[in-house]
Structures are given as C-alpha cells and as structure tokens.
N, C-alpha and C positions, 0 to 999 in steps of 0.2 A: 504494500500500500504506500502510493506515494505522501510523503509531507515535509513541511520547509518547515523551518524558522525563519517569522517573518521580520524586518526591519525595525518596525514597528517596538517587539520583544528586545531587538538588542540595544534600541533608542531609549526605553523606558528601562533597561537594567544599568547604563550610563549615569539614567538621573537618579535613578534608583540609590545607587553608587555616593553618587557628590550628596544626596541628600542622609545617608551614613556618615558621611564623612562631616558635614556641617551641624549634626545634630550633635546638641549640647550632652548627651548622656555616652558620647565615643570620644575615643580620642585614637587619630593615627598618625602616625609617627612615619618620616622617611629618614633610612639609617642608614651609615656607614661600616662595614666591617671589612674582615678576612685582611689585619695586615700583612701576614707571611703564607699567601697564597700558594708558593714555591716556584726555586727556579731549577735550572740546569746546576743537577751537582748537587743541588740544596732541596731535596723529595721532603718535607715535614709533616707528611701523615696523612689522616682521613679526610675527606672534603677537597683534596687538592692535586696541585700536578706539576711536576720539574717542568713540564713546557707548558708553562701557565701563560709565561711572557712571551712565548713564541705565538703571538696572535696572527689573526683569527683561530688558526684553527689547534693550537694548543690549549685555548682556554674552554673548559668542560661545560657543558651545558648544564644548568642547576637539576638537582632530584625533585622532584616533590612524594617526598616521601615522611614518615612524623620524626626518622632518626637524621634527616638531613634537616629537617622543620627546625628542630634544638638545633642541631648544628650550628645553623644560621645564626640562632640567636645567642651562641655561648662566644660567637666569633664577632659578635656586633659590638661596634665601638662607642658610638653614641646617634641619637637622632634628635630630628626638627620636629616638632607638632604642624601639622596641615591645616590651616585655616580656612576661611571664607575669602583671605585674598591670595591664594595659594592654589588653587585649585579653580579650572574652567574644565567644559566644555568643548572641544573642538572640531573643526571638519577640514576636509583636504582644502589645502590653497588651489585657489583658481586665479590667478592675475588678469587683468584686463591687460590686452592687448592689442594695439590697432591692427585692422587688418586679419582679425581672426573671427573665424565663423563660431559662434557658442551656439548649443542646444536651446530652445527655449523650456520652461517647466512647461510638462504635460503629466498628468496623473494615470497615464494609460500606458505608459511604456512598457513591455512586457517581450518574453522571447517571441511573442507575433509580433510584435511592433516596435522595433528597436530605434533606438534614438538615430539620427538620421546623420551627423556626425559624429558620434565615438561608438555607434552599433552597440549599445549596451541596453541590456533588457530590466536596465536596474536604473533607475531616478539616479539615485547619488552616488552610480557613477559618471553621470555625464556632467557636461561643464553646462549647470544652466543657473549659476553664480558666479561671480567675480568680486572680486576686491581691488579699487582703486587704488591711486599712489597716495593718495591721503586717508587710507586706511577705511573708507568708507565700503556697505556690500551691499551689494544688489544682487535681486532674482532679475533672470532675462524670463519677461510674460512672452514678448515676441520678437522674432528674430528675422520674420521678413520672406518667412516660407510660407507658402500659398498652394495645397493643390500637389498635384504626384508630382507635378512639372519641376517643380521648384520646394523641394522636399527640406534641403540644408540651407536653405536660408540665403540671406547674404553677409557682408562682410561688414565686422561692428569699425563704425570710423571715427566716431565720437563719445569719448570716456563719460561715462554717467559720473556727475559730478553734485546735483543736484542735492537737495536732506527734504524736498516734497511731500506730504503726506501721499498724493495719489501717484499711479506710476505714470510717467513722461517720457521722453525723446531725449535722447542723449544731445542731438544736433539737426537742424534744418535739415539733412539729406542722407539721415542716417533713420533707417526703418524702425532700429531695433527701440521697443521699452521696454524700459527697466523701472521695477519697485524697491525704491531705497530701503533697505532695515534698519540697520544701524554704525555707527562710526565709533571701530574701537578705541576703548582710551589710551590717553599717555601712559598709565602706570600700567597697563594690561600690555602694551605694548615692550615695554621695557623687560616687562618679566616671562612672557610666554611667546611674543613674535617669531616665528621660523620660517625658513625656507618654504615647512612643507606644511603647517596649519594655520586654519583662521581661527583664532579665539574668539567666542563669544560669552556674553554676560550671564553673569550669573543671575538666578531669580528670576527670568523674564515674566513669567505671569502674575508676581506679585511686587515690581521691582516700582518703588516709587520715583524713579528719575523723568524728570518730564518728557526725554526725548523718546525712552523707551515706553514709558506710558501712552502715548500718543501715535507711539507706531502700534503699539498693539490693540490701544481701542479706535483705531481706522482699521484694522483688521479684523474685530471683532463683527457679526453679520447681525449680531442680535441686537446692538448698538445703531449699525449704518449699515442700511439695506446695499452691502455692496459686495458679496461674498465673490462671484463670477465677475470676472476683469476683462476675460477673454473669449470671443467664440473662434473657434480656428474653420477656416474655409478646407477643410479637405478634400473635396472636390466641389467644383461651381456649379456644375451643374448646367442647363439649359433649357429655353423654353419655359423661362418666368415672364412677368412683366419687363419687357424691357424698359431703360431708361428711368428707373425706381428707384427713390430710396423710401421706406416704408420701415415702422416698428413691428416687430413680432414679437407674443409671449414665449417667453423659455418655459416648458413643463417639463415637470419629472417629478420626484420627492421634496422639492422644495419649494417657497413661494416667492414673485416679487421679480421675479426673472427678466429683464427685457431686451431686445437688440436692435439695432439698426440696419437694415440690409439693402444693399445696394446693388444694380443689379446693369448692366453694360446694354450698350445697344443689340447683343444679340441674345439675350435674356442671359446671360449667364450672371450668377453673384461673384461680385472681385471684393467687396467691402464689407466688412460688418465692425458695428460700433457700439460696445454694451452700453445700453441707458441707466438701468440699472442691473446689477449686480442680484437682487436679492439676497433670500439665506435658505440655510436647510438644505441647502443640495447636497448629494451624493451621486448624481447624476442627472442629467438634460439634455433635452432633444428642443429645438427650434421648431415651432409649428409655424411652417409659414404660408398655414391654410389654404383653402381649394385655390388652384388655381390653374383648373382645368385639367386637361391629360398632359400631364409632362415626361415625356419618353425619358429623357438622363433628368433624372434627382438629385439635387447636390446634398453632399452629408456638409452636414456643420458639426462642429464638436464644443461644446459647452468647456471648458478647462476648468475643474472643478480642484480649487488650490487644498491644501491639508486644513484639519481643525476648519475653523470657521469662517477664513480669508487670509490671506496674504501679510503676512507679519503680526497673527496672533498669538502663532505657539512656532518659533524659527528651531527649534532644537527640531523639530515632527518636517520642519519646511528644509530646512538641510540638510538632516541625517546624521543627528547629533549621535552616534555611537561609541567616541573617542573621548576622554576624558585626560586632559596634561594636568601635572603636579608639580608643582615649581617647588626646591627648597635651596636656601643658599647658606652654607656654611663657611664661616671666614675666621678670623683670628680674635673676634671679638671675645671671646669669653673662653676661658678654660678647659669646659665642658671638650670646645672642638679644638685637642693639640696640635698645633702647625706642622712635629716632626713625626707623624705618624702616617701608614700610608693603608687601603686598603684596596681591596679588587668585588666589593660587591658591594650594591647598590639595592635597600629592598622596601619594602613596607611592612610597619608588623601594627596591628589591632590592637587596643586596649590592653595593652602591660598593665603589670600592676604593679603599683608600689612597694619596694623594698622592704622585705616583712608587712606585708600587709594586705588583705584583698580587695582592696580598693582599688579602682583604676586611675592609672597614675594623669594628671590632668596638667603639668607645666608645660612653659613654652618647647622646651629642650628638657635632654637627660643624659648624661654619662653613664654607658651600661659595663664599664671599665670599674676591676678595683683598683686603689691605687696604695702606695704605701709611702710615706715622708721620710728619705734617707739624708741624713746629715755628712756623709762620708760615701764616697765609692774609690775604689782603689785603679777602674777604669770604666770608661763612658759605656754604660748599656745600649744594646743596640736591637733597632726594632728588629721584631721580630726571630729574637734569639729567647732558647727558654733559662727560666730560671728555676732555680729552687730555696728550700729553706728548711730546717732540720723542726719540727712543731708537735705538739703532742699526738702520739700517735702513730706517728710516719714521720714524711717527707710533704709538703707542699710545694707544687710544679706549676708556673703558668710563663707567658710568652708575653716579652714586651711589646707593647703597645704604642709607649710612648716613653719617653724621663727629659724631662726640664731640668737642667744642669743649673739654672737661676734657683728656683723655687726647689727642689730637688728631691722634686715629684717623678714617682714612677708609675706607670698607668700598664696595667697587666690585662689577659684573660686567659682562663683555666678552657680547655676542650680537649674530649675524648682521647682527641692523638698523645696527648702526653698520659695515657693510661694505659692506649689500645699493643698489644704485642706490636713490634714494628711499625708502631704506631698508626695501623690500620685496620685490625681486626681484633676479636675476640679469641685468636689464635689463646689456646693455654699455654701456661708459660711458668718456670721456676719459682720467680720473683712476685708473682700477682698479687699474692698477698701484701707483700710491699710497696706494689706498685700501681696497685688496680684501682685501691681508693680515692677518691676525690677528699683531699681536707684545705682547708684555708691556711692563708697567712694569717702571721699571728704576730702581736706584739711582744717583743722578746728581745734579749739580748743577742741569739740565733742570728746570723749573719745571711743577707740575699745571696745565692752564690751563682754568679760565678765571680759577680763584683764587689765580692767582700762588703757588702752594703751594710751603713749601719742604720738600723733604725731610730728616728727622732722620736724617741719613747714618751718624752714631754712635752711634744705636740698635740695640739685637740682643736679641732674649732675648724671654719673654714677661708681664713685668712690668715694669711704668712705676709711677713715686711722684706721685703729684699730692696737693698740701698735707700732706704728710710721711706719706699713706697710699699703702699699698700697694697698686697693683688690678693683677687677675691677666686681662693680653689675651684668653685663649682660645686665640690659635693664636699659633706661635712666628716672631719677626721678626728679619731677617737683614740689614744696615746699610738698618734703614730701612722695606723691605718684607716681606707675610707673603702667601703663599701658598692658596688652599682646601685644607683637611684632608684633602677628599676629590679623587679623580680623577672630572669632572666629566662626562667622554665613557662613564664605566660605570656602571654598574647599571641594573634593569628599573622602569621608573615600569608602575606595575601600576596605580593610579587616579590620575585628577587631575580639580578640580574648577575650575570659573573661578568666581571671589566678587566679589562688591560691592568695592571697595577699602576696606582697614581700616589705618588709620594708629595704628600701636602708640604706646604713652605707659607713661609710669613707675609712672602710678597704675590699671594695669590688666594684668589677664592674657588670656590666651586659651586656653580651655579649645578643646581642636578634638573632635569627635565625627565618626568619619567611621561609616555604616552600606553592608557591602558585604552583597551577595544573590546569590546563585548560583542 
C-alpha cells in the first residue's frame, strides 16, 4: 500500500521543534566536547580514531546508540542555552536575479504537473521565492506564462523592491508579481545569514511587530475578502465573446470569488484580473456561464495560496522544514577555556543540575571538573590523561584544559580510561584496579604526571591573579570544583563529529547547527 509523509508533517514537526525549544519548562543546550578525539600515532580509546584529522573521511560518523549517548556526554566540555534569539526557522536561499526565469506559486504541482522550470513535483523545491539585495522576500504569484504555449514564463528584469501590502510589478515591462512578506532584520542577519538559507521570524502568527502584523492580517481571508490573487489562463480557449472584458463568479468550497476576463478579437481569453479574492477556498472553477456551444473551452485555474492567503502563515507558504541554531562561544567567561580544543558539536535536552533533579536552567555551564593547582612541575597538556592516588584506587581523567595564570585544570573522566585497551570490556588482570570510576579528591596526593599540587585552601569561585579579580565559573571547595551539570542526564538530540578545532584567545566560534525534519 502506497503512502508519503507529507510536507505539511515535517513543516509542523520544525515548529513543533522551536516551540520545545522556547518553552519556559526546557532548557537546550548546544555543547562543545571530545578534546583528544585522536590522531596518527596517538589511538586514545572508545569513541574515537588515529585518523580522526585525516578529514573527510577519517572522521567516524556518530553512533546513536545509549553507550555512545553517555559517551557524548562524559566527553562534553561545556554549552550555551538556546534562546528565543538563537534559534529561527529556515528555507533554501533563492536570490533574485536578473535575467532569470522563476516558477511562479501554484498549489497543484504534482509528479502530473511538474513545475515548468526546475521539473519538480514538489512546491518547495522550485524557485517561486526570492530574496533581494536588501534582504527583502517575495512569493512570484506570476511569472508571465500563459497557456501550453508559453508554459516557463518569461525572464524577471526588474528586482521587487517594493514593502506593499498587495502584490505589484516589479517594473513597467517586467510581467512578473511579486507578494512582498517580509524584510529580514539587522540582528537576524548578523547571526544566521548564509550562503545557503533565508531566515525567517520567529512567532509569525502571534508576532506583534507592525510590519509583520500587517502582512499577515492582508493575508488573512477572514479579515479581507482576498484569499485568491491569481487565476492562471491554462488554456484560452475559443469561441467566447469576442472583444470582452466581463466579471465572472469563482465557485467551489468557498465564497466571494470574482475575476475579470478578457477575451481577444477571436474569442479566445488572454487576460484575467481577480476583483476579489474571496475566502474559504480549497479549490475553484470560473463559471463563465452559457455562452452558447463553445467547441475549445478554456481551463482557468483559481491559484489557491496555503492557510488563508498569501502571507498569513509563511512557515506553511515556504516550507519551513529547517530549523538553524546559532551559538557563539568566545573568551568571555571561564566556563569557555581558550586553550582547549574539541571535534564535536551536539545538542543535549534538559541536564540537570549537579546533585540535583532539577533541570538545570542558566545561560551556560561547565560540564568539566576542575581542580586549583598551586605548583606543577610541567605544563599539562590537552588532552593527555592524568591520574591521582585517592581513596580506594587510583583517579584517571584527560585534560581538558589548565590556565597556567589562574592554575586551573579542567578535566573529564570517560570509559576509555577504564575500558581494556581502552576500548572494550575485554577482561583483564588489573580490572579490579582499574575498572572503577572514583573522583579526584582533595589531598595532599599529587596530579600525576605533573606532580601537581593541590591549593587545599582554596574555596569559593574567584581567584586574584596580579591584584585582578577573575570570576572561575563554577564554585570550588578546598581545592576542587565539580561539573555544573549532572553528566548521566539529558537527551543529546544531535551530534556532529568535526575536524579538531583548537580554540585561542584571538578567536570565537560562531557554531551554526541546520536541523531538517
């Protein structure tokens, strides 16, 4: 039995999506981890690969699986919270460009009736949008095709430039209109503009900015009898009145319909001009009553827009399926170390608070512990493990990070430093000794391999280095400091494996994640 998943299904699991994301009872996070991913020569265990750096095709595609799911998160370093300004919307870039033929919208494209230039049986994938140089988008209603004859239109010569309620002409000798939606902002611009998407607003149906408001209730049919924009001449037909222009009712499911139809000296129709628009359609037929025996009939086609009209609901008019996530992490606060590097980029769901099951709710969070050394006998280096002799055992985790000023080391503990050859469950001699997971501890015990010593009369979450104050991030208790978050909760919903990127003080990292439903 045949069946789809329709568009529709992956447009509303989008919104679906950002409306999770901006509800006050979640909180998501986009995170940084896996600093010592592995190189040639340097294999360091589960989760990773000696030709990690040899990209593209050294670096492993992620598991989704729940012993890779922790993985992820025992190897995360810190993340950003996702906000309301953090998160859009988007759809493929379409550029205006003179001299090119776009599709216009038709609600009937189908594998019978493929769009006439990109041959797609799919709305959104043909170009019958554009985005100007001034950031401004427009639907093309018509492109200037008429009839089998003249199927692809003509060529658009004049940029819609226009911010009109109703849709208009680009230029005096340019066929095509275009219906203005809306003009992305400066700060939307800044943070989510690419190559390859058009960002759109957040909220549009309940958004109270004037320009958006006003394009959606001109779009609204319930408001302004003007849902239908366009009738398309698909064939003219002959043997009407000749030399007529006359109004006709549109019938179908809806009411209010009307058109203007024009018709040449040899009855055929060349012109139609909606008078009004109506609402309620879902489809229309043009009656344009008896008039006599007419051997060729011409079809009109009613162009029945999404939702209610034409810039009521633009996520449903575009084919909002894509959702980008902006986060940028810089040097501004501690939480994110400058000398640390990592190769994955991911998303995790409602963590919860360190000791505690509450979901953890600040802006940022350090999922790193750290420990306050007063002494190292030589510079720790990312990515290398350490250890520490603690009650019980031995304590193992891999640097993360160490600020040589403040002389802070930022760690994390993962399987590889338990697992036989540090990739499996293989049995082994030593397991006893070595299979456990314990923590560092406040002790006179030295970090090894850098003879580290621990500032045991430390506490609190500011240190003075050359009579300035700098603010840790996470709060330290004689000595050692804890992850913010609890490390074993939340849902990593994506994760990406990268190139290895070794962060610096004279740089930020802007991250762009693009999810598709």
């Amino acid at each position: 039995m045949a069946a789809i998943v329709t568009d529709q299904f992956r447009i509303a699991n989008a919104s679906t999506f950002v409306d999770s994301v901006l509800d006050a009872n979640n909180s998501y996070y986009v995170f940084l981890g896996l600093s010592n991913p592995g190189t040639a020569g340097d294999f360091v265990g589960f989760g990773r690969s000696e030709t990690w750096d040899d990209s593209p095709a050294g670096i492993p595609n992620p598991t989704d699986n729940q012993q890779y799911l922790s993985h992820y998160r025992n190897t995360s370093l810190f993340g950003k919270k996702i906000n309301s300004a953090n998160i859009r919307r988007v759809v493929r870039k379409v550029n205006w460009i003179q001299g090119t033929k776009y599709d216009m919208y038709r609600h009937d494209y189908s594998q019978y009736n493929l769009s006439p230039n990109s041959s797609s049986a799919r709305l959104y994938d043909t170009n019958y949008y554009v985005i100007n140089s001034d950031f401004r988008v427009y639907i093309c209603l018509y492109n200037g095709s008429s009839g089998p004859d003249e199927l692809k239109g003509q060529t658009s010569q004049n940029e819609p430039t226009f911010t009109d309620l109703e849709p208009s002409s680009a230029g005096p000798d340019d066929p095509y209109i275009w219906k203005y939606l809306f003009t992305i902002s400066p700060s939307d611009i800044i943070k989510f503009d690419s190559t390859e998407y058009i960002v759109l607003p957040n909220d549009w149906a309940t958004s109270t900015d004037p320009q958006i408001q006003n394009i959606r209730e001109s779009g609204d049919s319930t408001i302004n009898n003007n849902q239908i924009k366009v009738v398309y001449i698909a064939d003219g037909g002959s043997g009407y009145t000749a030399g007529q222009t006359k109004t006709y009712n549109i019938i179908g499911d809806g009411t209010g319909g009307q058109v203007s139809v024009t018709t040449n000296l040899s009855g055929e129709i060349i012109k139609t001009q909606v008078v009004s628009g109506g609402s309620g359609y879902t489809f229309g037929i043009v009656d344009l009553e008896s008039q006599g025996n007419v051997d060729d009939p011409a079809k009109l086609i009613p162009i029945i827009p999404p939702s209610k009209g034409h810039g009521y609901d633009i996520y449903n008019e575009l084919g909002s399926d894509k959702v980008l996530i902006y986060a940028r992490f810089d040097d501004s606060t501690e939480d994110f170390p400058v000398d640390t590097k990592f190769a994955q980029v991911g998303i995790i769901k409602n963590p919860q608070q360190s000791n505690s099951s509450q979901i953890f709710t600040a802006d940022q969070y350090s999922s790193l512990g750290a420990i306050k050394l007063q002494s190292v006998d030589s510079t720790p280096v990312v990515g290398a493990a350490i250890t520490q002799s603690v009650t019980g055992g031995t304590a193992r985790g891999y640097v993360a990070s160490y600020n040589a000023s403040t002389g802070v080391l930022k760690y994390y503990q993962d399987r590889s430093l338990y697992f036989a050859n540090k990739l499996d469950q293989t049995d082994r001699n030593d397991v006893s000794q070595k299979g456990k997971v314990l923590s560092f501890e406040s002790s006179s015990n030295p970090i090894i391999p850098y003879n580290g010593s621990i500032q045991l009369g430390f506490s609190g979450v500011t240190t003075t280095v050359d009579s300035r104050s700098i603010n840790l991030g996470t709060v330290f208790s004689s000595g050692i400091s804890t992850s913010e978050i609890n490390k074993n909760t939340g849902d990593i919903i994506y994760i990406d494996n990268r190139s290895l990127v070794s962060r610096d003080s004279r740089q930020k990292e802007d991250v762009k994640i693009i999810l598709e439903f």
